[in-house]
KOLPAMI-286865 format. One record per residue (C-alpha): residue number from 1; x, z, y. Coordinates in steps of 0.25 Angstrom, whole numbers. Layout:
# residues N
REC,NUM,X,Z,Y
...
END
This chain:
# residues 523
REC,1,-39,21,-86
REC,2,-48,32,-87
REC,3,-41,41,-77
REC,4,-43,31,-66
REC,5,-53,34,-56
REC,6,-57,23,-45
REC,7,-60,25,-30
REC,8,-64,16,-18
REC,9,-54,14,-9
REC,10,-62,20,2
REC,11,-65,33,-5
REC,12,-49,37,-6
REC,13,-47,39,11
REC,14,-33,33,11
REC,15,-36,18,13
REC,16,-37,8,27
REC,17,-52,4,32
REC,18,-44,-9,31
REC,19,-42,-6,18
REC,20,-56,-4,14
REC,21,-61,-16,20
REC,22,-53,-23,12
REC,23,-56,-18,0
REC,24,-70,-18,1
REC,25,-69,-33,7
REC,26,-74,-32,21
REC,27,-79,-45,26
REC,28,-71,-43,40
REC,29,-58,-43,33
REC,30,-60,-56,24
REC,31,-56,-64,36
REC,32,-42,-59,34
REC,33,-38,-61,20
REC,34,-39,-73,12
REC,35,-49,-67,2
REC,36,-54,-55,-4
REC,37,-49,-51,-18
REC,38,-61,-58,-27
REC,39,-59,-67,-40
REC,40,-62,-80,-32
REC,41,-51,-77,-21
REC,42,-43,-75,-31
REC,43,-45,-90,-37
REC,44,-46,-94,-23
REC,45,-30,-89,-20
REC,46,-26,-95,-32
REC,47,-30,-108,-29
REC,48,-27,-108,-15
REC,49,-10,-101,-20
REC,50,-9,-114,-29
REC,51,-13,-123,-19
REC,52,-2,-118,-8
REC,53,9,-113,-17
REC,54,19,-123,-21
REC,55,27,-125,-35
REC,56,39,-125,-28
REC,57,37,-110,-21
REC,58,34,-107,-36
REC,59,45,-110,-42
REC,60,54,-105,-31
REC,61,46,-91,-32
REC,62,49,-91,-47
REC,63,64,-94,-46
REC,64,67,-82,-34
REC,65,58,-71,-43
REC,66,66,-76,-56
REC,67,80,-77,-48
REC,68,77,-62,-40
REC,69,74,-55,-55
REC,70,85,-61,-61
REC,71,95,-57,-49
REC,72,87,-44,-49
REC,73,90,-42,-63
REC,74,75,-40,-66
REC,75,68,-45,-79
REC,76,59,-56,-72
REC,77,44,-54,-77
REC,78,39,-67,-85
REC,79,28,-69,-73
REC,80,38,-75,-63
REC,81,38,-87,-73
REC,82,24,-89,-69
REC,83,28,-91,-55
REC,84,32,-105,-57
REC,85,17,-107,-62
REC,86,7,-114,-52
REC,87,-3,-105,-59
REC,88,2,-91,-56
REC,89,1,-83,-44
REC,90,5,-70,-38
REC,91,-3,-57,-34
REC,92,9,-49,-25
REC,93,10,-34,-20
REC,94,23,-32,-12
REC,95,31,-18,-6
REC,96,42,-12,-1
REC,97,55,-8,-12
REC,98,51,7,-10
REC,99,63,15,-19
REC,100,57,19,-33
REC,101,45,10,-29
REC,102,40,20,-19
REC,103,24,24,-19
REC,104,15,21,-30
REC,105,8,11,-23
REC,106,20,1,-25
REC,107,15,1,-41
REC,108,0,1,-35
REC,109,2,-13,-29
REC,110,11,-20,-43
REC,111,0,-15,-50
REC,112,-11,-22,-42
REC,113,-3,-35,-43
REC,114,-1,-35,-59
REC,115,-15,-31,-62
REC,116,-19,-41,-51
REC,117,-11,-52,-59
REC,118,-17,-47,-73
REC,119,-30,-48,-66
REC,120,-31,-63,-61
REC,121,-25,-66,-73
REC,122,-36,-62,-80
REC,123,-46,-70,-69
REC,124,-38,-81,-67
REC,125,-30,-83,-81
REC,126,-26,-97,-79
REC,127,-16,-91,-68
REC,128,-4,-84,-68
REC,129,-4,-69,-58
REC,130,10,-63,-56
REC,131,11,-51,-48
REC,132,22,-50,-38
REC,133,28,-37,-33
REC,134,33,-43,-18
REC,135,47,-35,-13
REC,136,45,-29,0
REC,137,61,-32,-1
REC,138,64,-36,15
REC,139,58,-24,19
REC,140,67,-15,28
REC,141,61,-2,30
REC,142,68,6,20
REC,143,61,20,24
REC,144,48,13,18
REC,145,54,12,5
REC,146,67,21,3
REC,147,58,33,-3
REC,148,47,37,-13
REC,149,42,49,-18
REC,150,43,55,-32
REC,151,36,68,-38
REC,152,32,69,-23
REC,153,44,71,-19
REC,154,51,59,-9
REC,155,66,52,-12
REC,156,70,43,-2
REC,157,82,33,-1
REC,158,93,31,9
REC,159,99,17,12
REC,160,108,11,21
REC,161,105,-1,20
REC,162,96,-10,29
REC,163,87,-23,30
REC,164,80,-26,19
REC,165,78,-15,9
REC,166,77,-24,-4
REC,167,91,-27,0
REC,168,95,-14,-1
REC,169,104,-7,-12
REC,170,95,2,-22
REC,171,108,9,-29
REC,172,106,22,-22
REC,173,91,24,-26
REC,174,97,29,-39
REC,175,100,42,-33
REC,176,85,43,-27
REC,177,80,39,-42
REC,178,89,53,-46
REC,179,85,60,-36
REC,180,71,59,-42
REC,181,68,69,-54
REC,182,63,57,-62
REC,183,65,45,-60
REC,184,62,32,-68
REC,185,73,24,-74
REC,186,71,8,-68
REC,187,72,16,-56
REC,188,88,19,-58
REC,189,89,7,-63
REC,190,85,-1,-55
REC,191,91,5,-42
REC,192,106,6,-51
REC,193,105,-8,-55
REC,194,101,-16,-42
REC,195,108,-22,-30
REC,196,94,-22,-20
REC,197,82,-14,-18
REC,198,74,-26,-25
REC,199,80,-29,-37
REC,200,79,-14,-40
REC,201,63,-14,-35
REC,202,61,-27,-44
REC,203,66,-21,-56
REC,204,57,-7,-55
REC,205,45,-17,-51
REC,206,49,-24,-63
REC,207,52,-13,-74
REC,208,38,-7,-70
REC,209,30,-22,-69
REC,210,37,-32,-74
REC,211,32,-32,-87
REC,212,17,-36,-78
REC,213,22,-47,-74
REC,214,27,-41,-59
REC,215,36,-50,-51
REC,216,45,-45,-39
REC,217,48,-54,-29
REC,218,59,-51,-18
REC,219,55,-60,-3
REC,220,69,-57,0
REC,221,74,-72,-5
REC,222,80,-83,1
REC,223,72,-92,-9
REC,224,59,-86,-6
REC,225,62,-84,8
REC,226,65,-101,10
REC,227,50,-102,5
REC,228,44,-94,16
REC,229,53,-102,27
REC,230,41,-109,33
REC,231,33,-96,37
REC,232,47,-91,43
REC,233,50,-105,52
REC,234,35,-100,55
REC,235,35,-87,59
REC,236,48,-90,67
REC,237,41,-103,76
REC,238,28,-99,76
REC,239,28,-85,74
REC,240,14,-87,66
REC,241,14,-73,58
REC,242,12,-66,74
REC,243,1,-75,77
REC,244,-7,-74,66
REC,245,-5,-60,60
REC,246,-8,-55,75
REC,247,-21,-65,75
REC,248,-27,-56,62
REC,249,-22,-43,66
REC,250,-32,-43,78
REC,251,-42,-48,69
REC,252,-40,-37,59
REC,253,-38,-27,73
REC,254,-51,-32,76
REC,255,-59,-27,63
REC,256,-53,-11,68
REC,257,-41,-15,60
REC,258,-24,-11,62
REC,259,-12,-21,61
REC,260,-5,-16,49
REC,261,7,-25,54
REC,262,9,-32,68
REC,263,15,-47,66
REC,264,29,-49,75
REC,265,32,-60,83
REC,266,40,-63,73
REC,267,38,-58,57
REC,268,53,-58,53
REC,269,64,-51,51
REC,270,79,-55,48
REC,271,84,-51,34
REC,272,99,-50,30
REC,273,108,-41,25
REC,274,106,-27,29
REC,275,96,-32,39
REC,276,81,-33,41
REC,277,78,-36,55
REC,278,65,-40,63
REC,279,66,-54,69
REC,280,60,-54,85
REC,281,58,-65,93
REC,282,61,-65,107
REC,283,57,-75,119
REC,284,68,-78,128
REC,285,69,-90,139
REC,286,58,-98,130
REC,287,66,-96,118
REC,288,63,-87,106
REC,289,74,-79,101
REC,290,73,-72,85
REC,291,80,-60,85
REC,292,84,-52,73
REC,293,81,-36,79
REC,294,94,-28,78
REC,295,103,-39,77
REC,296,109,-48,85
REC,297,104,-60,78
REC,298,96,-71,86
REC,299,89,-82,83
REC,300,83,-95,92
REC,301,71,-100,85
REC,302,78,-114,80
REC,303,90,-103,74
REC,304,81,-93,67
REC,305,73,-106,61
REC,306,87,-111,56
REC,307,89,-97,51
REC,308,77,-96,42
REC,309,81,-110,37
REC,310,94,-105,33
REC,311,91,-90,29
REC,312,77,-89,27
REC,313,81,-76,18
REC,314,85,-69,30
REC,315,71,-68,36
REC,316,61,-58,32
REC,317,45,-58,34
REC,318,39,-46,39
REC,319,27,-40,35
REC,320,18,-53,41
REC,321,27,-62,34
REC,322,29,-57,22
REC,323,14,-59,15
REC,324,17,-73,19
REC,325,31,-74,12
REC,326,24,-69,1
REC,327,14,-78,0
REC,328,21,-91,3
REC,329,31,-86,-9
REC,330,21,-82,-20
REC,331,9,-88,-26
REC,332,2,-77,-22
REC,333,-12,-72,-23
REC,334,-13,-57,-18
REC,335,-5,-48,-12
REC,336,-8,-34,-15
REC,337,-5,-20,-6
REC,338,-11,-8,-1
REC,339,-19,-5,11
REC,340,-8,-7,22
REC,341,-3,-20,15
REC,342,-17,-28,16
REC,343,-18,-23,31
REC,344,-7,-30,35
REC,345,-11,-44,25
REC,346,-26,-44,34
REC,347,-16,-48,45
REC,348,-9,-58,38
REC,349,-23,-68,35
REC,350,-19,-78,48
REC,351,-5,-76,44
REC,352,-7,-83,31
REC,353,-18,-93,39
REC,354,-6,-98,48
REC,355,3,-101,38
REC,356,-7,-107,28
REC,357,-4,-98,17
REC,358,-13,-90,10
REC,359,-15,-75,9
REC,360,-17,-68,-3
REC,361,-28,-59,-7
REC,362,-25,-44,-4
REC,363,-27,-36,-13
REC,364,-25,-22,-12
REC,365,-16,-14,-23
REC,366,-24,-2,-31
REC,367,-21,11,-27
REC,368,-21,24,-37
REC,369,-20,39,-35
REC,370,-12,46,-47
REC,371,-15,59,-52
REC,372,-6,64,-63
REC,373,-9,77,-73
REC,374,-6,86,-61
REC,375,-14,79,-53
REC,376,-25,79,-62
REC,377,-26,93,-65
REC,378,-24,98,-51
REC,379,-38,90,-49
REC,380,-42,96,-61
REC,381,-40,111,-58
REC,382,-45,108,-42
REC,383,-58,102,-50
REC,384,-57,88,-41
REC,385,-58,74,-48
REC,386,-51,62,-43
REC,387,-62,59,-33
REC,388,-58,71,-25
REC,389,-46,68,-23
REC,390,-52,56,-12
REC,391,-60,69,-4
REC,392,-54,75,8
REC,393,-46,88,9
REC,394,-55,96,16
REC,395,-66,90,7
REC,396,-59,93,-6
REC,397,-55,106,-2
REC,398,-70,109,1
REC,399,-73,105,-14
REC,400,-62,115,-19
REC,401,-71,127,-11
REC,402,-83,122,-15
REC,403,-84,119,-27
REC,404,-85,133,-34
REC,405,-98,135,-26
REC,406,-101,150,-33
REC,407,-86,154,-25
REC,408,-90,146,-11
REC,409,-98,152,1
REC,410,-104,146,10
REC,411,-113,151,23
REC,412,-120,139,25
REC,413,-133,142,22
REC,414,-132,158,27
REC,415,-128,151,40
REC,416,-139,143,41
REC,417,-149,154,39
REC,418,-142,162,50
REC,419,-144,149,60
REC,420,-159,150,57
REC,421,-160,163,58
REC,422,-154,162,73
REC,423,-163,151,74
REC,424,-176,161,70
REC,425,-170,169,80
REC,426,-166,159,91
REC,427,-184,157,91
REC,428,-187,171,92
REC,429,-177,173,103
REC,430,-182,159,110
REC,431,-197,167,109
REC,432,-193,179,115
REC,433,-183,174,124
REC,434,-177,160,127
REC,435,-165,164,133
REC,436,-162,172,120
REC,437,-159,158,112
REC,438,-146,154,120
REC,439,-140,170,115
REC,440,-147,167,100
REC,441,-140,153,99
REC,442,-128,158,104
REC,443,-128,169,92
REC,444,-131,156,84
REC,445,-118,150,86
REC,446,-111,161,86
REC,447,-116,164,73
REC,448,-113,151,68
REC,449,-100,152,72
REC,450,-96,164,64
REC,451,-102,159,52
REC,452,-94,146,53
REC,453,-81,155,54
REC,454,-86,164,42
REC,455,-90,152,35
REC,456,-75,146,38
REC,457,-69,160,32
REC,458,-78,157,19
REC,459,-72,144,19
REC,460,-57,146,20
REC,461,-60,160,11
REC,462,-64,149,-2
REC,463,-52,139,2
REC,464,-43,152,1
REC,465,-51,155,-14
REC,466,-49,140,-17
REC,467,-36,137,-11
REC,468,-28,135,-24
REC,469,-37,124,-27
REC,470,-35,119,-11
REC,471,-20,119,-14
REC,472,-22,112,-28
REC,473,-30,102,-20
REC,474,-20,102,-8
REC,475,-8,99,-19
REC,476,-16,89,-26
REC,477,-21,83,-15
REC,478,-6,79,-8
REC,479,-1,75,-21
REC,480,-11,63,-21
REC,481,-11,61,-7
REC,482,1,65,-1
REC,483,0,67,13
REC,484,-13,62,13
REC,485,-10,46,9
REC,486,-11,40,-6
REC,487,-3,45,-17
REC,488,3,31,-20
REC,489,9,30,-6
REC,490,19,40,-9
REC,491,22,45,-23
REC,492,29,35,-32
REC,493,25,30,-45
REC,494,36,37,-53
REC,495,30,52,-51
REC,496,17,48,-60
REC,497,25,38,-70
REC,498,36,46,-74
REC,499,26,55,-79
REC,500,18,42,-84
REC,501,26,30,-87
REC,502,12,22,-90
REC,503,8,24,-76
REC,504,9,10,-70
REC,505,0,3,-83
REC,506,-11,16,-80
REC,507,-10,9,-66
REC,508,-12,-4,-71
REC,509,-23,0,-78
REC,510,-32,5,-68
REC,511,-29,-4,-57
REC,512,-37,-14,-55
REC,513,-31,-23,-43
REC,514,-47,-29,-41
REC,515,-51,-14,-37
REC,516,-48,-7,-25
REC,517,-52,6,-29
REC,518,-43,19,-29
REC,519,-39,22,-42
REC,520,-35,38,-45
REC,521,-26,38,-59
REC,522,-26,51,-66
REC,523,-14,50,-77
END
């Protein structure tokens, strides 16, 4: 796309220097993942995937995605018949059930994944690559999904309703969707024509990337659940995820690095209806007690292992446990996120050690900053290009004064000649008179002083004569950055793709999931 313009990550100012070590492969962090993102680690994971995943998780995989689209009422993509296939693997990206799909960069990381699949295809093409949008479905904290922001302006959701939030009832999101001034129509569908928050979320995912060959899997299954029971009796004897996680958080704290998750004791939590609560563990008279916070349920160790037996659904992993749910349910190569997600994975490597499983490649999602026709020719009329919009403030607004040098003045150079001229004088004085230099100096300064003051009033006298174009660049600069962070972590897809229904195949076009630059889209 010819209106694509590419930047190194370090040159935008907004990412991790965890981040940018990872990127550029820093030898220090190699210990901590399985392999870096090259063509023969590639090879290398799908060997090692088919050695380890068995026929019989793939035909139970294949029959749970089948039967949750059905029950969904979602076309199912002709990808999940590949499942059963010894030779096809997955490349996953995973998040929350934001409302209306929340910020952009929700579409940054699907888009990652499908090209990523059309890619090894391409390398590999005696293999199958099926790209899996995993639901964040037991997550709990509704504040983090329950809003988005449209045309810059924010519509939020109220619910009642508690525990897991793909459990929750979508039906009063339609009067959010008309609250909107536009508003697209899968959107009102969806939400009308669905008992849960993930039914509705698959068929959007779906009407958008289905026809890619994107599958949506739900972790909130009794089936898939009962595959991950031996990590559960695990966690709850031996409490493995503590140990190990903490064992390469100090590694990672040792190379100048923050947890961006702390392991629990224990790294569950209990699932039912209207509940989603954190298991702990207490230590009383040599006997460890599970307790289910905020209720009054209590398990010994011998009752909470018989529980999972019976009811495996109504545990939950937590963020340390999740990757590993993931990976012992999918033939899964990669796992794809941003900056904050590959944080937390670096602490998961002894994790996956422990429980002989192994972690997939990280590979980070693109990242894209859209500037539509407004955008454009604000630049235009200001006379930046897309390069500047990566300067600082004060940088920029520097630019702005000078670069219409015949209307700038500057004193530099009349104040240099009036410090050699005291310099002159400072001589003659020393000749006549030593103790005259300490009053000469002293007018020096003085002087100096007052010419950094008249040269301030210059200065703020050409920002007023350039202010229009400092609120042009002020306006512009917040519309891209609002509040200083990353377009796509606040405004939503549908404020550039109702004005452009192609948008998600320009994005496709110009990511490329094997390059980590920063891409600015002008459409």
């Amino acid at each position: 796309m010819k209106n694509a313009t590419y930047f190194a990550p370090e040159l935008i100012r907004q990412f991790s220097a965890l981040f940018l070590q990872y990127v550029h492969r820093d030898p220090a962090l190699r210990p901590f993942i399985q392999d870096w993102c090259t063509e023969p680690a590639w090879g290398n994971a799908i060997d090692t995937k088919q050695s380890v995943f068995s026929n019989e998780v793939r035909t139970t995989l294949q029959q749970v995605i089948e039967k949750q689209y059905v029950t969904g009422n979602c076309p199912l993509p002709q990808t999940a018949a590949l499942l059963a296939q010894p030779t096809t693997f997955t490349v996953t990206t995973g998040h929350q059930l934001n409302i209306f799909t929340g910020p952009l960069y929700f579409h940054y990381k699907i888009i990652t994944v499908i090209n990523t699949a059309r890619r090894l295809k391409a390398i590999f093409p005696h293999y199958n690559f099926v790209p899996i949008y995993w639901m964040a479905s037991e997550d709990h904290d509704v504040d983090e999904i329950s809003h988005f922001k449209l045309f810059g302006k924010k519509y939020s959701w109220q619910s009642n309703e508690k525990g897991a939030v793909g459990r929750f009832n979508p039906q009063s999101l339609i009067e959010v969707a008309r609250q909107a001034p536009e508003m697209h129509h899968i959107f009102l569908e969806a939400y009308g024509n669905s008992s849960t928050l993930s039914e509705a979320t698959r068929k959007i995912v779906h009407y958008f990337y289905g026809k890619d060959g994107l599958l949506v899997i739900d972790g909130d299954d009794a089936t898939l659940k009962r595959l991950f029971l031996p990590a559960f009796r695990r966690e709850i004897r031996e409490q493995v995820a503590f140990q190990a996680v903490q064992q390469t958080t100090a590694r990672l704290a040792a190379l100048g690095h923050k947890a961006q998750v702390t392991p629990r004791e224990i790294n569950l939590f209990y699932l039912d209806h209207q509940l989603r609560e954190r298991i702990t563990i207490d230590h009383q008279n040599g006997e460890r007690l599970f307790r289910v916070l905020n209720t009054p349920i209590v398990f010994n160790e011998a009752e909470i292992l018989e529980f999972a037996e019976q009811y495996p659904e109504k545990l939950s992993p937590n963020v340390i446990l999740r990757p590993l749910y993931q990976e012992t349910i999918l033939p899964n190569l990669s796992y794809t996120g941003g900056p904050g997600e590959l944080a937390y994975w670096l602490q998961l490597k002894a994790l996956f050690d422990a429980f002989q499983l192994p972690m997939p490649l990280l590979l980070p999602r693109n990242f894209a900053l859209l500037l539509n026709k407004a955008h454009q020719n604000r630049l235009a009329k200001i006379g930046f290009t897309v390069a500047d919009l990566f300067a600082s403030e004060a940088e920029n607004k520097q630019k702005i004064i000078m670069r219409e040098q015949h209307y700038y003045t500057h004193i530099r150079q009349e104040t240099e000649a009036i410090a050699q001229q005291f310099d002159l004088i400072m001589h003659k004085a020393a000749q006549a008179d030593a103790s005259l230099m300490k009053m000469v100096q002293a007018q020096k300064v003085l002087t100096q002083k007052k010419l950094l003051h008249i040269a301030g009033k210059i200065r703020k006298a050409q920002e007023r004569k350039h202010e229009a174009a400092i609120r042009q660049w002020s306006w512009l600069r917040e519309e891209l950055f609002p509040s200083g962070g990353l377009q796509e972590r606040a405004e939503n897809f549908l404020t550039f793709l109702l004005n452009d229904m192609e948008l998600l195949d320009k994005l496709k076009a110009v990511f490329d999931p094997f390059d980590h630059r920063f891409v600015v889209v002008e459409l």
